[in-house]
Structures are given as C-alpha cells and as structure tokens.
C-alpha positions in Angstrom: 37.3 9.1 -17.0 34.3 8.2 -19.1 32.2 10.9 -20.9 29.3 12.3 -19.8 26.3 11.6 -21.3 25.2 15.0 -23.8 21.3 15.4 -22.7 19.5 18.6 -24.7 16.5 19.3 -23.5 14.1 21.1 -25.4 10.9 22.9 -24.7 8.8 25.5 -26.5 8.8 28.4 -24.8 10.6 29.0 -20.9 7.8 31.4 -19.3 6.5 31.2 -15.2 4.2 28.1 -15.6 4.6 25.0 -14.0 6.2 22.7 -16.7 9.0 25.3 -16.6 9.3 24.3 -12.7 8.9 20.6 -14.0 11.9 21.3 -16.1 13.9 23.0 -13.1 13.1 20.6 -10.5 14.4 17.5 -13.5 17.6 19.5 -14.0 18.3 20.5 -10.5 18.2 16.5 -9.2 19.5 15.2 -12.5 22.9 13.0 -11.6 25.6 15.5 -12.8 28.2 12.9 -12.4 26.5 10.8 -15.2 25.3 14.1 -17.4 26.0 17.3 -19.1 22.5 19.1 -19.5 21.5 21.8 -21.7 18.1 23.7 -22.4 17.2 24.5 -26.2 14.3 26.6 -26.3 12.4 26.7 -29.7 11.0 30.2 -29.3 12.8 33.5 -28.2 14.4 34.5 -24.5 11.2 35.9 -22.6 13.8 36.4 -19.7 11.1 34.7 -17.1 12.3 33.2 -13.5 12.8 29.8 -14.7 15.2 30.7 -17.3 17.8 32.1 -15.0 17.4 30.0 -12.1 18.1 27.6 -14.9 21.1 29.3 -16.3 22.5 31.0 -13.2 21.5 28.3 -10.1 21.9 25.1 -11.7 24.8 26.3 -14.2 23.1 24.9 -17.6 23.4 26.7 -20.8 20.5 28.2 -22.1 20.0 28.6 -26.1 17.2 29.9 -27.9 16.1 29.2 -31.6 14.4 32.3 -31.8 11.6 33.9 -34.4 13.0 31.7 -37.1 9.9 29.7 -40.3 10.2 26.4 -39.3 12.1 24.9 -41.9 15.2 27.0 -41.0 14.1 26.8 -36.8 14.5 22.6 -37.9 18.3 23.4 -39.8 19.4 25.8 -36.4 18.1 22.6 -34.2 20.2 20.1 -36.4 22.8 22.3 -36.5 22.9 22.5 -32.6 22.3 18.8 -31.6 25.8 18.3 -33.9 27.4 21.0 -32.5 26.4 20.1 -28.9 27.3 16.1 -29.5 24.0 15.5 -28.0 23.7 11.9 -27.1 19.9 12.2 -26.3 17.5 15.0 -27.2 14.4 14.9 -24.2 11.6 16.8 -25.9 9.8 18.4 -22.7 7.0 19.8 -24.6 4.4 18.0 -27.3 4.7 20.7 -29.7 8.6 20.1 -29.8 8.3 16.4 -30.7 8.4 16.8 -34.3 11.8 18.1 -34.0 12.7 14.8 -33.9 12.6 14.6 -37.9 15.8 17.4 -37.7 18.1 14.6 -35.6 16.8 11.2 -36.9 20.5 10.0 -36.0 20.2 10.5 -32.1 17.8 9.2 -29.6 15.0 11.5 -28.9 12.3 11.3 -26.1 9.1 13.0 -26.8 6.4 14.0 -24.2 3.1 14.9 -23.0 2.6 16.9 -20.0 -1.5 18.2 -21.2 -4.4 16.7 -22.8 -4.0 15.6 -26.2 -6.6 16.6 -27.9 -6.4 20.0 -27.1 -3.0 20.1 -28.6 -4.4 18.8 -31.7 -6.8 21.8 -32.3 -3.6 24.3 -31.7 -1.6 22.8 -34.3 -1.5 21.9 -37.8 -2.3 18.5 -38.7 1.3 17.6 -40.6 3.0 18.8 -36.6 0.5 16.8 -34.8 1.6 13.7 -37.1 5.3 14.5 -36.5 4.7 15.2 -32.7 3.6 11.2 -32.2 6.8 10.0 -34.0 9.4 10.1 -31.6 10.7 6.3 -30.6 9.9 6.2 -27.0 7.6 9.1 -24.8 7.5 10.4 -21.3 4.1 11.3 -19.5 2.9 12.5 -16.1 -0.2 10.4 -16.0 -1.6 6.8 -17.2 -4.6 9.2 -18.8 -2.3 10.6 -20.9 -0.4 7.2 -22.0 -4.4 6.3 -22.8 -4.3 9.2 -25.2 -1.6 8.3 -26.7 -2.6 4.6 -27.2 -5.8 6.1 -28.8 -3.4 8.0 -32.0 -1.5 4.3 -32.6 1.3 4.8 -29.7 2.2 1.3 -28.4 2.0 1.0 -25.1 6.0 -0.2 -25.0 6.8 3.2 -26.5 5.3 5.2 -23.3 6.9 5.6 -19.8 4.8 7.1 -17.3 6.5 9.6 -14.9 4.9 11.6 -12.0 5.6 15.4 -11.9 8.4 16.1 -9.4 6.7 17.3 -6.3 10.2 18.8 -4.2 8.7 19.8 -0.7 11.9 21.5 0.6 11.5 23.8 -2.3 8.8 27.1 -2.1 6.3 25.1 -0.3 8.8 25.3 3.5 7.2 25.1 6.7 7.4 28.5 7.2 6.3 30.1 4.4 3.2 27.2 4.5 2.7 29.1 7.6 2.8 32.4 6.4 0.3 32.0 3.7 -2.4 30.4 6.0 -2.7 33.3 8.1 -2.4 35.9 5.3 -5.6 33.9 3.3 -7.7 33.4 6.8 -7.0 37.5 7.2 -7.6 38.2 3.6 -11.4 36.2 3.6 -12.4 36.9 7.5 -11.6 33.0 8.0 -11.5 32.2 12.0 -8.0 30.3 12.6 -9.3 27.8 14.4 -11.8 27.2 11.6 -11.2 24.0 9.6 -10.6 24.6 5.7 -10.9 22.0 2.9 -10.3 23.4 -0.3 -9.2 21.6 -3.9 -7.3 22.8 -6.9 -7.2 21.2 -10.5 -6.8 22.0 -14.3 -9.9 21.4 -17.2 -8.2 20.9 -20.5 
C-alpha cells in the first residue's frame, strides 16, 4: 500500500476566529486516503472550540510548541517535523512562515490570509524577511498575491485559494431561519420588511 503523504500544518495560535474555521473546514475535506494530517501550533493550548473539534471530530493530533524564546521554539519545530516524517510543512499563518528556516530539507508552504502590511508593523523586521522565504505561498485573494509581488514574491511562487465557504456546516436552513426572526425581534424589524445588510473587515 503506498504511504500517506506526512502534511504538518502549522499556525500560530488555535483560538475562535475564523482562520481557525479555515483550518477545520481544510482538514475536515482533506482526502484522508492520500494524507496523514497533523496541527503544530507555535504558541500554547488556549483549549478554544477549534482545537478540539480538531482533535476529537476529525481525529488529528494536536501539538503545541508552547512559551518557548524563539531560537529553542525553531529547535522543538525541527525536532518535530523529523520526528513526524513530515513530507510537507503548510504554514497556515504569515507569522509562521519563517519556520521554514528550521526544516530547509522539506517542502514548506507559506501563507497569507490578512493584509500584509499590517503584519509588517506587528513584527520584527528580521521575521518579516524570513516570513516571505518560503518556496511557494497560498493566499485567499489576488489582492493579497499583489502584496506579495510588491516585497519581490514572483508571481510563480503564489497560488491563490478562496476561503472554504461549507454551507451544510453552522449556516443550515434552519438555524438561517432561526436567526432572522431572533434579529427582526431583537431591532423591532417587521418580517415582511426587506433587509439588506453588508459585512467586511478593514486591515
């Protein structure tokens, strides 16, 4: 039977947001005939939602790197991509990227899932460097790819994927249902009255 392929995927931190869904929603339709997933987190166990519906629903090993300085956080990475066999490292979150330096000898896939630029004023400039060196990335929207292009990415290095949107998930019919009338009760909205409303992110 040939081997599954060893995937690690590492993020900084597993709270309630909604890359952490991103991350559930990859590893719950990821072909499990084809892969063996794992999650390395690069902070400590917050013991959020995502994490065990990570561990306990989909059945994938959570490990954390805990409150380690970074040079020995880098050593405990290494030390568990050779442990692990990992064939390929997917870095789910920019400020993970520049773990790539602690695994130069497998394939790592960097990302960007929020706006560049504000990542560059949370981090020190020697991480931002690091975080753009990974070989090939992964982001949710041709802005970002832009972005990237603009620090000296190649375009051939960038593969835009859209976030996961899995209808049959929270969003059913009937709790879609639910919620309308408890908002339209909530702000004295009429439920015949016709409500257009829009939702997005500044960063």
């Amino acid at each position: 039977m040939k081997r599954k392929t060893r995937l690690i995927c590492l993020i900084g931190q597993l709270g309630n947001g909604g890359t952490e869904r991103q991350l559930y929603l990859f590893l719950k339709h990821l072909d499990r005939g084809r892969y063996r997933p794992s999650v390395v987190v690069s902070s400590k166990s917050g013991g959020s939602r995502w994490e065990k519906q990570i561990r306990d629903e989909l059945d994938v090993p959570v490990k954390f790197l805990g409150d380690l300085p970074k040079a020995a956080k880098l050593a405990k990475f290494a030390w568990t991509v050779l442990k692990d066999k990992a064939d390929v490292v997917f870095s789910w979150s920019f400020y993970t990227n520049a773990f790539c330096m602690a695994c130069p000898g497998t394939k790592f896939i960097g990302s960007l899932r929020g706006d560049l630029m504000t990542a560059k004023t949370q981090i020190s400039a020697s991480n931002f460097r690091y975080s753009l060196k990974p070989k090939c990335f992964v982001v949710n929207s041709r802005y970002l790819a832009d972005e990237l292009k603009l620090e000296g990415v190649s375009e051939d290095r960038i593969s835009v994927i859209y976030n996961i949107f899995s209808p049959d998930d929270a969003f059913c019919e009937v709790r879609r249902a639910e919620d309308c009338r408890r908002v339209r009760q909530e702000y004295n909205i009429p439920q015949d009255a016709i409500v257009v409303a829009g939702v997005g992110r500044s960063s």
